[in-house]
C-alpha positions in Angstrom: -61.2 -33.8 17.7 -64.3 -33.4 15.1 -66.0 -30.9 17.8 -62.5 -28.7 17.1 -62.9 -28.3 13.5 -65.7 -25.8 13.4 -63.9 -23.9 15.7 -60.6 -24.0 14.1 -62.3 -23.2 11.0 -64.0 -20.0 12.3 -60.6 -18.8 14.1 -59.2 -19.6 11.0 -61.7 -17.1 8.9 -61.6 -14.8 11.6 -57.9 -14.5 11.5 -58.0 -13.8 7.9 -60.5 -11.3 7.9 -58.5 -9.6 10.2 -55.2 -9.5 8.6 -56.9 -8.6 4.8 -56.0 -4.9 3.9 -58.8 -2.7 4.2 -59.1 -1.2 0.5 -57.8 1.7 -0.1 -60.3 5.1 -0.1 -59.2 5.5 -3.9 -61.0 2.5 -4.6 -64.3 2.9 -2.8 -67.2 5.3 -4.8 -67.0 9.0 -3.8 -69.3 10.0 -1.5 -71.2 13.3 -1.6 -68.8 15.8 -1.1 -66.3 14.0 -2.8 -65.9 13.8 -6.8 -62.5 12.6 -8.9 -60.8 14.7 -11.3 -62.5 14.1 -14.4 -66.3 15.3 -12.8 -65.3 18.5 -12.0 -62.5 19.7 -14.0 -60.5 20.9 -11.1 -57.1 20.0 -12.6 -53.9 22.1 -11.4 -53.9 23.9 -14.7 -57.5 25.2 -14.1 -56.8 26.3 -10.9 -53.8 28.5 -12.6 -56.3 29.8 -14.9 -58.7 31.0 -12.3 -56.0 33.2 -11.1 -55.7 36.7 -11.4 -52.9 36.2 -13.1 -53.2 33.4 -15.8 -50.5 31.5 -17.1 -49.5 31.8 -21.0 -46.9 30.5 -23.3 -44.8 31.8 -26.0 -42.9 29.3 -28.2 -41.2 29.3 -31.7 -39.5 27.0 -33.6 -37.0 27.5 -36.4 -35.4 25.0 -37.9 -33.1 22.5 -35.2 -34.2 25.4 -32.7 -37.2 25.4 -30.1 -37.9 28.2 -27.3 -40.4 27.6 -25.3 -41.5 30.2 -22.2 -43.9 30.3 -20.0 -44.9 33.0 -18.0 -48.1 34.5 -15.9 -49.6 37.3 -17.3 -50.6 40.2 -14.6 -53.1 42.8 -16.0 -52.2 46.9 -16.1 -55.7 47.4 -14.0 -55.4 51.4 -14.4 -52.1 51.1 -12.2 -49.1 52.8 -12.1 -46.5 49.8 -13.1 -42.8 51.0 -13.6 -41.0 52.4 -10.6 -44.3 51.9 -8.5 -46.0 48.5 -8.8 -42.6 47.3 -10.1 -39.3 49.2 -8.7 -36.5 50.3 -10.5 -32.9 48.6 -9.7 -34.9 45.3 -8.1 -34.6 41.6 -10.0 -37.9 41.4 -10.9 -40.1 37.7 -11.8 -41.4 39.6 -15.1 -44.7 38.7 -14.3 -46.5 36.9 -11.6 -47.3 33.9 -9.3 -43.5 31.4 -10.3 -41.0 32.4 -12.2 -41.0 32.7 -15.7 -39.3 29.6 -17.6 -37.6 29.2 -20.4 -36.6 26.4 -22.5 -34.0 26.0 -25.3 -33.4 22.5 -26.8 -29.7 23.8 -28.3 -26.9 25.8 -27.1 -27.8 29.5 -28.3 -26.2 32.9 -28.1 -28.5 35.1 -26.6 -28.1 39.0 -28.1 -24.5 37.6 -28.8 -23.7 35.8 -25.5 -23.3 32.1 -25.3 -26.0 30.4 -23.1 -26.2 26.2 -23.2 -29.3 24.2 -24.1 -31.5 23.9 -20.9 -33.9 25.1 -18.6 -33.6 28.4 -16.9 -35.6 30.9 -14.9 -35.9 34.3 -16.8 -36.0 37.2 -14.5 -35.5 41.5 -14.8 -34.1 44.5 -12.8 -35.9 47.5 -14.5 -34.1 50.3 -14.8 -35.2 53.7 -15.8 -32.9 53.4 -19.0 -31.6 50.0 -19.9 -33.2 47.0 -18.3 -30.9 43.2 -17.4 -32.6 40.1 -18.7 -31.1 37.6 -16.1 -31.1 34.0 -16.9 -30.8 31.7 -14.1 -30.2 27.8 -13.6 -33.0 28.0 -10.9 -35.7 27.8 -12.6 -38.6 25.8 -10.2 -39.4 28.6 -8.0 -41.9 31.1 -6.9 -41.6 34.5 -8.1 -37.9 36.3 -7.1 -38.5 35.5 -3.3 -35.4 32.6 -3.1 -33.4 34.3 -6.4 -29.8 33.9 -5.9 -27.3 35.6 -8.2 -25.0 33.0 -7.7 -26.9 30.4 -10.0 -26.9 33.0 -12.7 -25.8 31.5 -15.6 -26.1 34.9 -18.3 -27.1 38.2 -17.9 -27.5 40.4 -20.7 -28.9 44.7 -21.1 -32.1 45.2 -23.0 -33.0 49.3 -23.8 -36.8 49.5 -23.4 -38.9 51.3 -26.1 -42.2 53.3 -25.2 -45.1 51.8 -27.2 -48.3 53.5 -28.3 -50.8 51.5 -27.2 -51.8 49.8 -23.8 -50.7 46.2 -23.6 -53.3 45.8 -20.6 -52.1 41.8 -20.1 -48.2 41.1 -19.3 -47.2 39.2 -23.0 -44.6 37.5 -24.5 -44.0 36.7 -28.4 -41.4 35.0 -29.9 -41.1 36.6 -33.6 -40.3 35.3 -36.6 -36.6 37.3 -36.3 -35.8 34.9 -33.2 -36.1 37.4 -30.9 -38.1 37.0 -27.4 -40.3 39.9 -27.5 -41.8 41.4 -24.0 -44.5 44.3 -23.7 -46.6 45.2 -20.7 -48.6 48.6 -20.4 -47.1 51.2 -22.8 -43.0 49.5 -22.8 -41.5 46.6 -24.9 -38.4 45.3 -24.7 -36.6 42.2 -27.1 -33.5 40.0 -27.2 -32.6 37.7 -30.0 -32.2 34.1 -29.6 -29.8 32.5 -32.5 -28.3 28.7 -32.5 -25.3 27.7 -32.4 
């Protein structure tokens, strides 16, 4: 029986060795080709940055009221934009890359028109004369691809004014009157946002 015991003792080792987790590749070293977040800044918002075109943010706050919206921010780039680059009569992403979002932390009337505290999607359909601002309860997608007019949840008209100098990068403002304010190339367009 005392010739066993070294053998039972190595099984015993062996079988233990063999039923330990391997650790997991998080927490071995990097090797060469591989580096964490931290060493080289590739974080998702960086990568957004890098793109043509970058993400932005408009927000205000006015009193119990917040609006937050964020947006990507395609450049003119000597183009021709309305009823070219963007049609007329088509819902539009008003930008680039997802769909714009837009935030309201109360219940709000939007140019006059009830629209509850929450998260939507903000999208257009351009129109020669008076534009729709379309808000939508869809608001995790990319670009106008999967829209769906059935999840509207308000769509108001906008009238477009020409401006006189080139806004050469898509933009949003939101001005200390309440009102989202859009302008890309030489057209702006605003709605105003008041609590309820």
């Amino acid at each position: 029986m005392k010739k066993l015991y070294p053998l039972i003792l190595f099984l015993t080792v062996l079988c233990f060795r063999c039923n330990t987790p391997k650790s997991d590749k998080a927490d071995q070293p990097p090797s060469d080709t591989e580096f964490s977040e931290e060493e080289n800044g590739s974080t998702e918002q960086d990568e957004k940055a890098q793109r043509p075109s970058p993400p932005a943010t408009a927000s205000g706050l006015f009193g119990d009221l917040t609006i937050n919206l964020d947006y990507s921010s395609p450049a003119v780039k000597e183009r021709e934009i309305w009823g070219a680059l963007v049609p007329y009569g088509k819902v539009w992403r008003t930008g680039a890359n997802e769909a714009n979002v837009i935030t309201l932390n109360t219940d709000v009337s939007v140019n006059g028109e009830k629209l509850p505290a929450g998260k939507y999607s903000l999208f257009t359909i351009p129109g020669e004369g008076d534009w729709t601002v379309i808000f939508n309860k869809i608001y995790d997608q990319w670009g106008a691809f999967d829209y769906d007019a059935s999840e509207d949840i308000l769509r108001i008209k906008v009238t477009p004014e020409r401006i006189e100098e080139l806004q050469e990068r898509l933009f949003f403002d939101i001005d200390d009157a309440r009102r989202v304010v859009f302008k890309w190339e030489y057209l702006t367009f605003r709605f105003e946002v008041k609590q309820l």
